[in-house]
VEXGUMAR-523842 format. One record per atom (N, C-alpha, C): residue in three letters; y, z, x. Coordinates in steps of 0.2 Angstrom, whole numbers, padded with zeros to 4 digits, always signed. Each point is the difference from the previous one (the first is absolute). Example, Ala and Ser with C-alpha at 12.3 -4.5 7.8 and 13.67 -1.06 7.14 Angstrom:
<recs>
ALA-0028+0039+0066/ALA+0006+0000-0004/ALA+0006+0000+0004/SER+0005-0004-0002/SER+0006+0001+0004/SER+0005+0003-0004/
</recs>
This chain:
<recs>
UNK-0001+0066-0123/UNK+0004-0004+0004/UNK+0000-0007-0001/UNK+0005-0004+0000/UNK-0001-0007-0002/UNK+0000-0003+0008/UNK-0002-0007-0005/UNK+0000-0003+0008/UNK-0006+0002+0005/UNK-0003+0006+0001/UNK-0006-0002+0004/UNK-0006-0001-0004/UNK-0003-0004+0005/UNK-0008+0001-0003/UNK-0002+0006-0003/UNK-0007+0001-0006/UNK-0002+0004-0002/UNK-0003+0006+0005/UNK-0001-0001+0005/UNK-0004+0004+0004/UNK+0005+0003+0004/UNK+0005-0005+0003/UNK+0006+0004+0003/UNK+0003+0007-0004/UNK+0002-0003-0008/UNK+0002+0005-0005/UNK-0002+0006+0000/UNK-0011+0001+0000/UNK-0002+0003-0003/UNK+0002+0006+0009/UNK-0001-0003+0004/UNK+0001+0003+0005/UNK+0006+0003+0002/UNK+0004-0001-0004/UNK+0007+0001+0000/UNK-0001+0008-0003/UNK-0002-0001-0006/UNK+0001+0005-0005/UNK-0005+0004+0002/UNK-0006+0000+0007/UNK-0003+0006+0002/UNK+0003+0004+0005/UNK-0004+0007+0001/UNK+0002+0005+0004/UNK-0004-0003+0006/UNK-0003-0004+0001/UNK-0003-0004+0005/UNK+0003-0003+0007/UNK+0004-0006-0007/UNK+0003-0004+0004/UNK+0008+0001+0003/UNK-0001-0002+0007/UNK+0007+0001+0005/UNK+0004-0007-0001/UNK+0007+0000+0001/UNK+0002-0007-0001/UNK+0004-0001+0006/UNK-0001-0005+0004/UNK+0007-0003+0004/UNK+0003-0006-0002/UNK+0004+0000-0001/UNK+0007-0003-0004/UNK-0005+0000-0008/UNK-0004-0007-0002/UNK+0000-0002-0005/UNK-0010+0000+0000/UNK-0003+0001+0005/UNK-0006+0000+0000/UNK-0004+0006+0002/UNK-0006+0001-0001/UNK-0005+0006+0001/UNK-0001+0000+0006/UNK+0000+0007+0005/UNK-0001+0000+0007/UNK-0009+0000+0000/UNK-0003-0006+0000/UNK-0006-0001+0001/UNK-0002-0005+0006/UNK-0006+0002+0005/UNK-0002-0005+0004/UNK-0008+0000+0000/UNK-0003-0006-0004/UNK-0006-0003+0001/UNK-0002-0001+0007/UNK-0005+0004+0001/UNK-0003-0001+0008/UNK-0007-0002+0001/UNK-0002-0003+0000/UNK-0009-0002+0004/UNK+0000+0006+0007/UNK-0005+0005-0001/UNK-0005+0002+0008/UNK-0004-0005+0000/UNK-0001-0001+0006/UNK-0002-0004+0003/UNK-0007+0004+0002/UNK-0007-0001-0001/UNK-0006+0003+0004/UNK-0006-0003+0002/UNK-0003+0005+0003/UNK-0007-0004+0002/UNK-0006+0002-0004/UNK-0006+0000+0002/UNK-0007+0000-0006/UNK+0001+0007-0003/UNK-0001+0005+0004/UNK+0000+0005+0003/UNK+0008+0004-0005/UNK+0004-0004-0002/UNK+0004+0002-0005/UNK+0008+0004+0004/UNK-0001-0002+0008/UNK+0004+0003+0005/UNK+0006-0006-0001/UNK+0008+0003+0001/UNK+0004-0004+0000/UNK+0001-0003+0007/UNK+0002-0006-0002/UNK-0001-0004+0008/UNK+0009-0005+0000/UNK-0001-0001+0005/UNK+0009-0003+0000/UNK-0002-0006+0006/UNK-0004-0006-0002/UNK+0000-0004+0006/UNK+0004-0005+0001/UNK+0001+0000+0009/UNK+0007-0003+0001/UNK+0000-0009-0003/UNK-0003-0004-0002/UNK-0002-0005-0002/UNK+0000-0001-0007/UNK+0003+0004-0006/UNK+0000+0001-0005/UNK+0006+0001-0004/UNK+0000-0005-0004/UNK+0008+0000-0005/UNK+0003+0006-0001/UNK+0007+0003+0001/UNK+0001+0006+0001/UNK+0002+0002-0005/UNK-0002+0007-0001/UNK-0001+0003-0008/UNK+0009-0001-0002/UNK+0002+0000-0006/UNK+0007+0000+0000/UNK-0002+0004-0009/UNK+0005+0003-0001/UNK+0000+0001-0009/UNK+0001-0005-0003/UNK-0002+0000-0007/UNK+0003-0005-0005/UNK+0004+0005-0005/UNK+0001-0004-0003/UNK+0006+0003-0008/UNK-0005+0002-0004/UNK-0007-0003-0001/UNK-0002+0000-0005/UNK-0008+0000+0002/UNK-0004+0002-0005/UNK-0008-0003+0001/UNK-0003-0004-0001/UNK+0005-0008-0004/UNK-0001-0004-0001/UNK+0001-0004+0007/UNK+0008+0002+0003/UNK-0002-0004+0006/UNK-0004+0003+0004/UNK-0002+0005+0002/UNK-0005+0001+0004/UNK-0006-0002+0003/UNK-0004-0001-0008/UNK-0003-0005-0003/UNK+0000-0006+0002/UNK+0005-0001+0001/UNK+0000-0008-0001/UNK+0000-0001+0008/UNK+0003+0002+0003/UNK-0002+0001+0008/UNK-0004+0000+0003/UNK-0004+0008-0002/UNK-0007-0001+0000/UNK-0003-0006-0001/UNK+0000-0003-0004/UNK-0004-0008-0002/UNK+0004-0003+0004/UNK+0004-0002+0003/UNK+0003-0003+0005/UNK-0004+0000+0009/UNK-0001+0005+0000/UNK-0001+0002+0005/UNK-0007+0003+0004/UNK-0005+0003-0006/UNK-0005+0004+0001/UNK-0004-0005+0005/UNK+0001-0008+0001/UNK-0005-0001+0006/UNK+0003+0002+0009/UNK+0006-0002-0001/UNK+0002+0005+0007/UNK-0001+0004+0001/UNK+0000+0006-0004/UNK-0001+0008+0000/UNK-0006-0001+0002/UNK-0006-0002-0003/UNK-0008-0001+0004/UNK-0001-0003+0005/UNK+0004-0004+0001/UNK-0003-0003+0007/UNK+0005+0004+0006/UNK+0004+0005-0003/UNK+0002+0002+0005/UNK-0002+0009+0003/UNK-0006+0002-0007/UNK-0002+0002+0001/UNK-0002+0007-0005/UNK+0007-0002-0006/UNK-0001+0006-0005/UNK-0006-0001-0006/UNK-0003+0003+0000/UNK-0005-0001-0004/UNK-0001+0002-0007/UNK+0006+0005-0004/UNK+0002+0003-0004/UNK+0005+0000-0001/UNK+0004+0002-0004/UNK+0006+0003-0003/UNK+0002+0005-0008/UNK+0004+0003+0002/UNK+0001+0005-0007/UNK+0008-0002-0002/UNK+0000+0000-0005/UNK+0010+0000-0002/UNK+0000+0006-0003/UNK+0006+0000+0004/UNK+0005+0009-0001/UNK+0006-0003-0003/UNK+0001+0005-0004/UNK+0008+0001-0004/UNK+0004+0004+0004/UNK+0005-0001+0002/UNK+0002+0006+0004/UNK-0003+0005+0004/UNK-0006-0001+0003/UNK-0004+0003+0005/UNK-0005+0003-0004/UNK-0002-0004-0007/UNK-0004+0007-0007/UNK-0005-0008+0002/UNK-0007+0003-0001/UNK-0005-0007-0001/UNK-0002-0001-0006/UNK+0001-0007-0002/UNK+0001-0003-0009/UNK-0007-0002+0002/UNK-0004-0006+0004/UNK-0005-0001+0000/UNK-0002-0002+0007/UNK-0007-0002+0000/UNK-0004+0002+0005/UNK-0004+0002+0004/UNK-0006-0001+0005/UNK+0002-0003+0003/UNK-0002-0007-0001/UNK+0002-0006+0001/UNK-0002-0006-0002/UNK-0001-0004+0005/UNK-0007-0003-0001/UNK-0003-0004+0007/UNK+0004-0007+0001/UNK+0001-0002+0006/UNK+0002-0006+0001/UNK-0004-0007+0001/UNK-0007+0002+0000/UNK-0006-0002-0002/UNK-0001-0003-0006/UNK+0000-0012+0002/UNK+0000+0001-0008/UNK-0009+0002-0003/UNK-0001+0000-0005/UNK-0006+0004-0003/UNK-0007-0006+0002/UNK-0007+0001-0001/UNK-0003-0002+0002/UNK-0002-0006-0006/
</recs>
């Protein structure tokens, strides 16, 4: 396919990938959890939205991961369309 990025293309050409109009139906998610690895939803906390991509996901996460803490979440894992890519990952920075 011309015109898109390389990864849109390869996605194109798999039995994988679903398209609405001209992109992959994908939505990058954060669960949100506690130590204990239980998903938690606190009301005080940036509200999960998908992204387009891992990269923005990512970057939101780094945007974001001290509200999530102080509002309670203590982990989180990222999902592809509800499939878990990595995780869990502590919101604690490291000693």
């Amino acid at each position: 396919m011309r015109g898109l990025p390389r990864q849109l293309d390869r996605a194109a050409g798999s039995s994988r990938g679903r398209f609405v109009g001209s992109l992959p139906a994908m939505a990058w998610t954060w669960r949100y959890e506690d130590t204990a690895g239980t998903a938690v939803e606190p009301s005080e906390a940036p509200a999960g939205e998908p992204f387009p991509t891992q990269s923005d996901a990512e970057t939101w996460l780094g945007e974001n991961w001290r509200e999530l803490l102080s509002a309670g979440v203590e982990q989180v894992t990222l999902l592809d369309s509800g499939r878990e890519v990595y995780g869990p990952m502590s919101l604690r920075p490291a000693d």
